[in-house]
C-alpha positions as CSV (number, residue, x, y, z in Angstrom):
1,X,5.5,47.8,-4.9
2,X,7.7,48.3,-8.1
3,X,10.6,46.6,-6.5
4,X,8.4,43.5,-5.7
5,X,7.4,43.3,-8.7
6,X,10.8,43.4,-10.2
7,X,11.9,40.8,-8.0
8,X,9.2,38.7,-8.9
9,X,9.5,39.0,-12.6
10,X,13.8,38.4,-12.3
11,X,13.2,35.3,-9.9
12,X,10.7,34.1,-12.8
13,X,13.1,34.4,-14.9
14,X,15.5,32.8,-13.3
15,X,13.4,29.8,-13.0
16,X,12.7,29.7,-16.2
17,X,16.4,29.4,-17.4
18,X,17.2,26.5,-14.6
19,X,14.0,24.5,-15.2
20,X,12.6,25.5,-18.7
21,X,9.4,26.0,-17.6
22,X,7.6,28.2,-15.3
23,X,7.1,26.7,-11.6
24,X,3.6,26.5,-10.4
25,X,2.5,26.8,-6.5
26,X,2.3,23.0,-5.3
27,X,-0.9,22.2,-4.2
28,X,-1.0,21.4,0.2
29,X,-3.0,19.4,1.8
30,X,-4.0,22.0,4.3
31,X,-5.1,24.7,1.2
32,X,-7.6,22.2,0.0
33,X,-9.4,19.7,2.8
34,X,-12.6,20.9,1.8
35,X,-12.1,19.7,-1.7
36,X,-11.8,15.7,0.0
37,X,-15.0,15.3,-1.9
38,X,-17.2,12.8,-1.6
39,X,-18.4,10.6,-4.8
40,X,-21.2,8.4,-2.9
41,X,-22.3,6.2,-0.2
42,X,-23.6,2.8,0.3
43,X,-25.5,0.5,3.4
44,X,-24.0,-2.6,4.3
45,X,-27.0,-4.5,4.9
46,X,-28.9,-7.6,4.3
47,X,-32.3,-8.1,4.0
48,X,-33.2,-5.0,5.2
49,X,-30.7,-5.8,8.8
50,X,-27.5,-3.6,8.6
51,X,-24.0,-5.2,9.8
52,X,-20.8,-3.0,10.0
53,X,-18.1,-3.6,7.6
54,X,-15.0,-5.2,8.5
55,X,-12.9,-5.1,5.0
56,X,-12.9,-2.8,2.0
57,X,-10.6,-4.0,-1.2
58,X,-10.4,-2.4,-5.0
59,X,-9.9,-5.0,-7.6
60,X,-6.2,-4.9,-8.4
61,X,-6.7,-6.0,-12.4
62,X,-6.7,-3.4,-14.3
63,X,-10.0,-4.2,-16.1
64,X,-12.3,-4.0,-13.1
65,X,-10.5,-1.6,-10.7
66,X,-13.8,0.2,-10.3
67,X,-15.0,-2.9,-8.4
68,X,-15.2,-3.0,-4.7
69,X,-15.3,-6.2,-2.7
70,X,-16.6,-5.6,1.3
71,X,-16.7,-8.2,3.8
72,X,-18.9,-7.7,6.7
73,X,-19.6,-8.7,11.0
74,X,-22.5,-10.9,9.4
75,X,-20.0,-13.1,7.0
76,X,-21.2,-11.4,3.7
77,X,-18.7,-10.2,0.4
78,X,-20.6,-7.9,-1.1
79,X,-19.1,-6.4,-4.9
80,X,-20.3,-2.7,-5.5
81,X,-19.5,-0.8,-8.8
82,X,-17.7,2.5,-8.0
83,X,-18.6,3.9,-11.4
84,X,-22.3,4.5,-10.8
85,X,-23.6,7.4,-10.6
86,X,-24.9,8.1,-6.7
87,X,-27.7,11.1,-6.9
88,X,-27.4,13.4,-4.0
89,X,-31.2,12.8,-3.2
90,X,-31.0,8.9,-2.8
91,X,-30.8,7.3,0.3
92,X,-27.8,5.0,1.6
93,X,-29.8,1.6,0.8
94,X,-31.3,3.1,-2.8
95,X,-26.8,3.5,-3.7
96,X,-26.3,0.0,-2.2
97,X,-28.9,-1.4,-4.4
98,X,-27.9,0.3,-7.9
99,X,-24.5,-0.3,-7.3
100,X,-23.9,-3.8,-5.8
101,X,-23.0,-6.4,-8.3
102,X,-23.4,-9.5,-6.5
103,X,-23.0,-10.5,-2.5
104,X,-22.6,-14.2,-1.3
105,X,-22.4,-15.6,2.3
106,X,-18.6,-16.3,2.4
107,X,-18.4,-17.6,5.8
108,X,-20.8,-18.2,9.0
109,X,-19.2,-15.7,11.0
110,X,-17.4,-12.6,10.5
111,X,-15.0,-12.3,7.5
112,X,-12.2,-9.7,9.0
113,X,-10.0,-9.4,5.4
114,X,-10.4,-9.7,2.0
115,X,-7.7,-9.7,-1.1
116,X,-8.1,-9.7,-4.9
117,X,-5.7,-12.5,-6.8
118,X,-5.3,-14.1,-9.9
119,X,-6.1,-10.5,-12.1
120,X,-9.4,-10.3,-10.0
121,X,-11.2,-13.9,-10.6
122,X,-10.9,-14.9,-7.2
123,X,-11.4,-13.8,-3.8
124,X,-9.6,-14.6,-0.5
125,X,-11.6,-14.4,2.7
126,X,-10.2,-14.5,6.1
127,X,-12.9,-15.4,8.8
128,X,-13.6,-15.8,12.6
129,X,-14.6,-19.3,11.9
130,X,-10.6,-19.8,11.6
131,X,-10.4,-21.0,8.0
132,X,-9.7,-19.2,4.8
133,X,-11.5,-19.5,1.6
134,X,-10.7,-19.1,-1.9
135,X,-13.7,-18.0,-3.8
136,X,-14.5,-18.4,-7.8
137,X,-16.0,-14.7,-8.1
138,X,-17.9,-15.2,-11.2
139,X,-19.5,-18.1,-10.0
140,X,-19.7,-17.3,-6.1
141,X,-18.2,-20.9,-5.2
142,X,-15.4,-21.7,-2.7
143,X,-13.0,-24.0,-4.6
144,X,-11.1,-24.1,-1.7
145,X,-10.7,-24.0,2.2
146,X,-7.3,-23.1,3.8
147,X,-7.6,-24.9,7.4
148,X,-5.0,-24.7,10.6
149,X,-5.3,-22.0,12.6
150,X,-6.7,-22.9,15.9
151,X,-7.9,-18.7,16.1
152,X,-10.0,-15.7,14.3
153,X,-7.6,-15.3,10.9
154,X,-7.1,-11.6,11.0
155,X,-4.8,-10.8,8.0
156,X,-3.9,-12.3,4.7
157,X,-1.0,-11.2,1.7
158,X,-1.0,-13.0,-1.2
159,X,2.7,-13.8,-2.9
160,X,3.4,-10.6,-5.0
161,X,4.2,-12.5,-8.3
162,X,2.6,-16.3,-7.5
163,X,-0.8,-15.9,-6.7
164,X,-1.2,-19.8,-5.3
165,X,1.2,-18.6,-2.6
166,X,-0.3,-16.8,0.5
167,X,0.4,-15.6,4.5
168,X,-1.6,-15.3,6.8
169,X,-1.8,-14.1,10.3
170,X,-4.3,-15.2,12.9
171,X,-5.4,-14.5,16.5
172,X,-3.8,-17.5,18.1
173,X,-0.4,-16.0,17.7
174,X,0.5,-17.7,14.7
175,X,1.3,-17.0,11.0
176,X,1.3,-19.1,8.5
177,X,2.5,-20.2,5.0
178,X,-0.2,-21.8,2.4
179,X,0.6,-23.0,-1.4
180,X,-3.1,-23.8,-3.1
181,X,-0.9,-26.1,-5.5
182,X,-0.2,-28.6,-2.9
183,X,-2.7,-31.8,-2.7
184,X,-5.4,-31.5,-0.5
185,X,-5.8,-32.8,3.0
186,X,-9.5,-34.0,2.4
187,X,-13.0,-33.0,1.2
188,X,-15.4,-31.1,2.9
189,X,-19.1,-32.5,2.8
190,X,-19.5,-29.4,0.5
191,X,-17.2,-30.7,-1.6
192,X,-14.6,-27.8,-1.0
193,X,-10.8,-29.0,-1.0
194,X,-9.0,-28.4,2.4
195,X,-5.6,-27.4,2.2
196,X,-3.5,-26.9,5.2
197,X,-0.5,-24.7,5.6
198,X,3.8,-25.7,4.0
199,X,4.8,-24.0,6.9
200,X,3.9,-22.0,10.1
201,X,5.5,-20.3,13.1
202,X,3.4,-20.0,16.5
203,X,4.1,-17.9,19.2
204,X,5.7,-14.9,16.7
205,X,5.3,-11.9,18.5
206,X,4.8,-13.3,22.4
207,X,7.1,-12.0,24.5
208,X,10.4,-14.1,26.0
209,X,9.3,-12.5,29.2
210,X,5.4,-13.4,29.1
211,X,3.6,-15.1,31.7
212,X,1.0,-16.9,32.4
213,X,-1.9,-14.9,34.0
214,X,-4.5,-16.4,36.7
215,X,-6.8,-18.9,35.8
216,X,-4.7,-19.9,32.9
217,X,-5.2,-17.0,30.5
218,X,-2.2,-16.1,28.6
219,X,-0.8,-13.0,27.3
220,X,-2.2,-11.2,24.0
221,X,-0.3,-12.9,21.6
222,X,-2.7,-12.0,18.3
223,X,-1.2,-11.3,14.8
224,X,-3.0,-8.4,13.6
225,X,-1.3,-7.5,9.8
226,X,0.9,-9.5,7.8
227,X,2.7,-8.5,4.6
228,X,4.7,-10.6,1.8
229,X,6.8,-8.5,0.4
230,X,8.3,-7.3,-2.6
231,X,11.4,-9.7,-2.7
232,X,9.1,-12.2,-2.9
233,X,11.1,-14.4,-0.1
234,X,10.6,-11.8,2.9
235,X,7.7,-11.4,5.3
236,X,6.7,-8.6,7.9
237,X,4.5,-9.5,10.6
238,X,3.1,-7.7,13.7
239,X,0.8,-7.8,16.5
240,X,-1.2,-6.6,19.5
241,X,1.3,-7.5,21.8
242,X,3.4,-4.8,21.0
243,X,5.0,-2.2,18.2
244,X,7.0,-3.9,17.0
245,X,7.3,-5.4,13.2
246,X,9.3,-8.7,12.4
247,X,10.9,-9.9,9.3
248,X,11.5,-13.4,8.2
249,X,12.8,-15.2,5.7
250,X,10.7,-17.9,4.1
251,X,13.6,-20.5,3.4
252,X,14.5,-20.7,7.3
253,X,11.9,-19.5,9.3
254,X,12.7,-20.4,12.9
255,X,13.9,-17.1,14.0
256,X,12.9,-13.4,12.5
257,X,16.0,-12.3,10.8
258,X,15.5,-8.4,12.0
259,X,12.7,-6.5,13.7
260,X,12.5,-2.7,14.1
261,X,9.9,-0.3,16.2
262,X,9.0,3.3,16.6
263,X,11.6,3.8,19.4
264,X,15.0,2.3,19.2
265,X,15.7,3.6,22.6
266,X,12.5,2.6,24.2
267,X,12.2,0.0,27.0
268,X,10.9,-3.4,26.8
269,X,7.8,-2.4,28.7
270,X,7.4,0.4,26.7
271,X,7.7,-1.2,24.0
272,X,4.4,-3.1,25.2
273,X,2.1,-0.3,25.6
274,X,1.0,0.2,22.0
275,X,0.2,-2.1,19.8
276,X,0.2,-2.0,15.4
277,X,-3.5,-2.3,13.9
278,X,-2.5,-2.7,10.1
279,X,0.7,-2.9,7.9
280,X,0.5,-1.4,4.6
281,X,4.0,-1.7,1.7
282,X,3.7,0.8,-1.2
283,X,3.3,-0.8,-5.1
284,X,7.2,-1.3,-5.1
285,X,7.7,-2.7,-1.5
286,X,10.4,0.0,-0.8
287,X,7.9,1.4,2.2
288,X,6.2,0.2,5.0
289,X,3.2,2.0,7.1
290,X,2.1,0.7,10.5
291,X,-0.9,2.0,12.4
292,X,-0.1,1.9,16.0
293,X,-2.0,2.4,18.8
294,X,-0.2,5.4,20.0
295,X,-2.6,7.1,17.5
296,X,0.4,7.5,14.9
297,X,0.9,6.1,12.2
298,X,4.8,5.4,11.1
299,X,6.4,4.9,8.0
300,X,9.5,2.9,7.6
301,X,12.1,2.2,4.6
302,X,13.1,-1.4,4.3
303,X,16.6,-0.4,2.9
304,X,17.1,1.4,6.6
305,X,14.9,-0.8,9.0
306,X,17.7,-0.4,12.0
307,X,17.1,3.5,11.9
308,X,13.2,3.0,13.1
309,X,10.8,4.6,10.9
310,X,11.9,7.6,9.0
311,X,8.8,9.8,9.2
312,X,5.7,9.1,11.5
313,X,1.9,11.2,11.3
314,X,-0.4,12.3,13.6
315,X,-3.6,13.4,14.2
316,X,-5.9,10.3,13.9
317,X,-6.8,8.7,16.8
318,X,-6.8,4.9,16.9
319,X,-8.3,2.9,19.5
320,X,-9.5,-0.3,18.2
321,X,-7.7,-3.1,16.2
322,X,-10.3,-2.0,13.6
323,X,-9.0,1.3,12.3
324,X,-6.4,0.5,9.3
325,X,-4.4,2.7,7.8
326,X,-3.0,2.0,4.0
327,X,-0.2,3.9,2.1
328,X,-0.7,4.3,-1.7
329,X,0.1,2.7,-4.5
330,X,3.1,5.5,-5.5
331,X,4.0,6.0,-2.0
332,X,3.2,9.8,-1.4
333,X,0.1,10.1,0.7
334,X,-1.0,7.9,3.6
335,X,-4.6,6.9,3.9
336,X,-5.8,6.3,7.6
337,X,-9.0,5.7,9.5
338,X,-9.6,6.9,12.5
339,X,-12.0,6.4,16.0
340,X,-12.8,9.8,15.6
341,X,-15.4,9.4,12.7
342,X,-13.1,11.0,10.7
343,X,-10.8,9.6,7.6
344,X,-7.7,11.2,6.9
345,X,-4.7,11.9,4.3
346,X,-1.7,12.8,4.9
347,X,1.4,13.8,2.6
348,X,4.2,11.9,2.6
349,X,7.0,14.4,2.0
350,X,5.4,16.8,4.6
351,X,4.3,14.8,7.8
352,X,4.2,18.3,9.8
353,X,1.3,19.5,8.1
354,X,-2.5,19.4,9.1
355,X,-3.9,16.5,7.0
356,X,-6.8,16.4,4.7
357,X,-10.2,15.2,6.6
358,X,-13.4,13.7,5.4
359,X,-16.4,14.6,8.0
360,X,-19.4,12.2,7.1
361,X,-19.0,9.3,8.7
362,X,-20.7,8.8,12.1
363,X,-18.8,6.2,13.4
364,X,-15.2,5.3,14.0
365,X,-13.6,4.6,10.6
366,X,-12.1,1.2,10.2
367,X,-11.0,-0.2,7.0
368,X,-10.3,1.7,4.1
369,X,-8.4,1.3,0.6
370,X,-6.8,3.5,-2.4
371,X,-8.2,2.3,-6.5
372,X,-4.8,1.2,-8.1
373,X,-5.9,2.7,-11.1
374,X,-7.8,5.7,-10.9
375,X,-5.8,8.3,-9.1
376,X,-7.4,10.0,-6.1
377,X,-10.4,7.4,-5.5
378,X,-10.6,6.0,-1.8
379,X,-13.0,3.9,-0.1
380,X,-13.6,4.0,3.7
381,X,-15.4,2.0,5.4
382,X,-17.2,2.6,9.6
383,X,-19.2,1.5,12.2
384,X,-22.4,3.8,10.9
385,X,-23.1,0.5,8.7
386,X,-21.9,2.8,5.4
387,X,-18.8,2.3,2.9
388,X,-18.3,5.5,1.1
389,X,-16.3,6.6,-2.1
390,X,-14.0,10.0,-2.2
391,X,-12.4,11.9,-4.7
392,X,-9.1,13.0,-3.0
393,X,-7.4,13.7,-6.3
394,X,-7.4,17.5,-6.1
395,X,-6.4,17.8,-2.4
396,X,-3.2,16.1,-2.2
397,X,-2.7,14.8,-5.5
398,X,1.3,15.7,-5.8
399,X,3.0,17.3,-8.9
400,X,6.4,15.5,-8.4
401,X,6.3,11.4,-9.4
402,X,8.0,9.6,-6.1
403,X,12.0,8.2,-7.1
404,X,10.0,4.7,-6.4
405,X,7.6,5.1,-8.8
406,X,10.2,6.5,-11.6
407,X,12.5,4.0,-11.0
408,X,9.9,1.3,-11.6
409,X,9.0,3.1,-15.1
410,X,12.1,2.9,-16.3
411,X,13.0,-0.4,-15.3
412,X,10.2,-2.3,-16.9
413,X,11.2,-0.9,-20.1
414,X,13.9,-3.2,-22.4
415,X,16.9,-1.4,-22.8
416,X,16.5,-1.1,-26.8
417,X,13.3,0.7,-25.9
418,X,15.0,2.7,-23.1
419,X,17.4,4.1,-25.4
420,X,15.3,5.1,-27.9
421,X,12.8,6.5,-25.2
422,X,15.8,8.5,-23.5
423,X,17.6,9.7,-27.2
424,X,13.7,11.2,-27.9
425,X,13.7,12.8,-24.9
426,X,17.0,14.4,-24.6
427,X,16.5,15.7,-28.0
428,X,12.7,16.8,-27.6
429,X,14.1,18.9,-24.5
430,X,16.6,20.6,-25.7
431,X,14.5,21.7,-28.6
432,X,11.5,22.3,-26.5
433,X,13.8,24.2,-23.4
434,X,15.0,26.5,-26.4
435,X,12.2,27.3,-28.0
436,X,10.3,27.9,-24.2
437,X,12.2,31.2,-23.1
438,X,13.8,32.0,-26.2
439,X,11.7,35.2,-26.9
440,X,12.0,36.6,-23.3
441,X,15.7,35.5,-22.4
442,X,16.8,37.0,-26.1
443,X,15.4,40.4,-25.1
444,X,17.9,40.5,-21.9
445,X,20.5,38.4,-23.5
446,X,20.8,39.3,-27.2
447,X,23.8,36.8,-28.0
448,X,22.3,33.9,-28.2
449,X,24.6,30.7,-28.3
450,X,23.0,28.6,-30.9
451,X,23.0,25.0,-30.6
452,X,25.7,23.4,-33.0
453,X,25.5,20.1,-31.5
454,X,23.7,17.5,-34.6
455,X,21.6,14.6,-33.6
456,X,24.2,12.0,-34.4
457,X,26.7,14.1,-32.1
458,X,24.3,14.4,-29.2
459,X,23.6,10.1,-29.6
460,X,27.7,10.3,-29.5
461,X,27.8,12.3,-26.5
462,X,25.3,10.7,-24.6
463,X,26.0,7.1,-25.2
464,X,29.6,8.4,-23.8
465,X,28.2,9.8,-20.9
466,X,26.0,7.0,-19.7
467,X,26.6,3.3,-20.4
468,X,23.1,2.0,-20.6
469,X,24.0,-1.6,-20.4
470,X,25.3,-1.1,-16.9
471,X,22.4,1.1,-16.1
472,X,19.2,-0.9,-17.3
473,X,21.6,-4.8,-17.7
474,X,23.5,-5.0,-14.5
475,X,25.1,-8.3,-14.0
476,X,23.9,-10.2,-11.1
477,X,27.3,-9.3,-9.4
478,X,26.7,-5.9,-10.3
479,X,23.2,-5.7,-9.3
480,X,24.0,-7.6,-5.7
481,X,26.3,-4.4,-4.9
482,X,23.0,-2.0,-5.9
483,X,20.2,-0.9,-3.7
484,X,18.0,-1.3,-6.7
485,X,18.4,-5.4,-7.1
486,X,16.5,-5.7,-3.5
487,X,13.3,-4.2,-4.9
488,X,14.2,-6.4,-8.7
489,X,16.4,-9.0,-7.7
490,X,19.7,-10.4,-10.1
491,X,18.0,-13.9,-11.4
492,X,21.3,-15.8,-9.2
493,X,20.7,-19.1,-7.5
494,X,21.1,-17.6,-4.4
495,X,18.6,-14.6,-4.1
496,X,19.0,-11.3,-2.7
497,X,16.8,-9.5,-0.3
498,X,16.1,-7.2,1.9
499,X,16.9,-9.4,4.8
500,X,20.3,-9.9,3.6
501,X,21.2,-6.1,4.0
502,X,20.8,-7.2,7.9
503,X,22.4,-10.5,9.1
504,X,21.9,-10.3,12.5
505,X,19.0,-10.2,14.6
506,X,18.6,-7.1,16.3
């Protein structure tokens, strides 16, 4: 027992002279699934007849983050406020009623996605009625109708930067391009504008080798998720057809510049078994997760898209084109749905691991969605007519920021300010790394090196040791050669992106 302890107490100190600070037990998912707690619940329903959600989205302004739109199987967006407090004693409809903000029929049919733009003043709605509409949210009006598709619009991505700019991905096989700035069409007798689509590409993920079928039927050819990513030129698309996820370019989009699945080495026909339910990118677009219908969900890196996906999770089951999956905002825990009843979170950095489970939902989980501003708070949405809130901040909530996430802090900072900010912090932790084990390492180590080094001299040294114009004011020749200009591009004529890393098909 004495030699344990010994050990213990050198390897602490140890630690303590590598890092400065004393190393605390990371928190895993498996330690703490019972603390996937659960804030409150609400009933999708309308006038007293309940209707199972289809789409769950947090408000992605920063100012009403707390706000939750749902679309439903009836053609209702509902707005519920998160914040409320939801008593343990009140029933589902009692939540719904405190907490809901406003609802509106969006569309006479069923509205299968719904997006936040323009810092949360409108709302997108993608319907079965095969139109799209753009909805004024503080006055509940359509200002506009996006018409084309000749199928069920399944999926929608807004531009990430250019909010008039969307995609959109329906089930007649075809996505398509839409700029709201364009002149409309025509009028509707409701006075709505009718825009129809810059661009669109049928047939995007039907098979070379399909055939027609008897009596004419074709072969699933539906575009279930679509994604307009981070470069702001590139799209990813997939399907039911099969797993496998297409990129294009926007300036020349006859032929997908690069596709990738689960299984490089897979044949076509297996290929074809499993389909992809949802695509998800992280807040930096340097991830992508797709739900397939292998019941796993697979998570790719867009710098290394002919390796297949890099890490994959299992332990959901997904049997319907309903259940989504979503990756979060920082990129280190994936939030999936599952037919199971069950909602579930996975790690990122450890896909071995049991996940974290929720258990009160009585139907198969479908849609579901992290808060881009409050850590930890999920919404999930299921076929038992309910949309319920969780705290997951405590269960998987990791202690080490993601290289995505740190490399967008320090990037949006001006290099004047990034100086300063990096001088301050040098200094304050050296001082504070001294000062931390000083007492403790002095009493094994009585000489003590003192630190000689002035502030002007440490500026000296570390402006020789790092030129910050290269790092935070690269050239646009310089950036073009760097990994990091594909996720903030060189402002050039010609733009770099993701696709360019890969010029051929594959």
């Amino acid at each position: 027992m004495e030699f344990a302890n010994s050990q213990s107490l050198f390897q602490d100190v140890r630690l303590r002279e590598l890092n400065g600070f004393r190393v605390r037990k990371r928190l895993y998912i498996g330690d703490a699934a019972s603390r996937f707690r659960e804030i409150g619940a609400v009933a999708v329903e309308h006038g007293g007849d309940v209707t199972p959600p289809l789409a769950v989205s947090f408000c992605k302004s920063s100012k009403s983050s707390y706000i939750l739109a749902v679309s439903d199987e009836d053609g209702y967006v509902s707005l519920f406020d998160t914040r409320r407090h939801f008593p343990s004693s009140s029933s589902h409809q009692e939540n719904a009623e405190k907490s809901r903000v406003c609802e509106w029929v969006a569309h006479h049919n069923a509205v299968f996605d719904v997006c936040w733009v323009k810092e949360g003043t409108q709302i997108l709605t993608a319907s079965g009625d095969q139109t799209m509409k753009v909805w004024d949210v503080q006055e509940k009006k359509c200002v506009a109708v996006l018409m084309g598709h000749t199928g069920s619009v399944k999926s929608m991505s807004p531009h990430p930067t250019n909010a008039e700019i969307i995609v959109s991905g329906s089930r007649d096989g075809s996505f398509a391009l839409w700029d709201m700035r364009c002149n409309s069409s025509s009028i509707s007798r409701h006075e709505e504008l009718c825009i129809s689509s810059t661009a669109s590409v049928k047939g995007a993920h039907l098979s070379p080798q399909a055939k027609r079928v008897r009596r004419g039927k074709t072969a699933s050819m539906s575009i279930t998720s679509v994604l307009y990513l981070k470069d702001e030129v590139s799209i990813a698309t997939a399907g039911a057809v099969d797993s496998i996820i297409k990129f294009w370019d926007t300036r020349n989009m006859k032929n997908a510049v690069i596709q990738t699945y689960p299984h490089p080495d897979s044949t076509e026909k297996e290929k074809r078994l499993h389909g992809i339910s949802s695509l998800s990118q992280d807040l930096n677009g340097l991830f992508i997760s797709a739900s397939c219908m292998d019941n796993r969900i697979y998570l790719y890196n867009v710098l290394q898209l002919e390796k297949g996906p890099v890490k994959s999770f299992s332990g959901c089951r997904i049997e319907s084109f309903f259940v989504k999956s979503s990756i979060s905002p920082d990129a280190t825990r994936i939030l999936g749905g599952s037919s199971d009843g069950n909602a579930y979170i996975w790690q990122v950095n450890r896909p071995q691991e049991d996940p974290a489970r929720s258990k009160s939902h009585d139907g198969e989980v479908t849609a579901v969605d992290w808060c881009p501003y409050e850590d930890g708070k999920i919404a999930t949405s299921s076929d038992d007519f309910t949309v319920r809130i969780w705290n997951s901040q405590s269960s998987c909530r990791s202690s080490t920021n993601s290289p995505s996430a740190i490399r967008r802090r320090v990037m949006a900072l001006p290099g004047s300010e990034c100086r300063k900010l990096l001088m301050n912090e040098s200094m304050h932790l050296s001082k504070d790394s001294t000062s931390q084990f000083t007492d403790e390492a002095s009493s094994m180590n009585p000489i003590a090196t003192p630190n000689l080094s002035t502030p002007e001299a440490q500026e000296k040294k570390f402006s020789s040791d790092f030129d910050l114009n290269e790092i935070f004011e690269k050239t646009p020749e310089t950036a073009i050669k760097s990994p990091s200009s594909v996720l903030n591009p060189p402002s050039s004529l010609k733009r770099k992106t993701i696709l360019d890393y890969f010029p051929t098909p594959m």
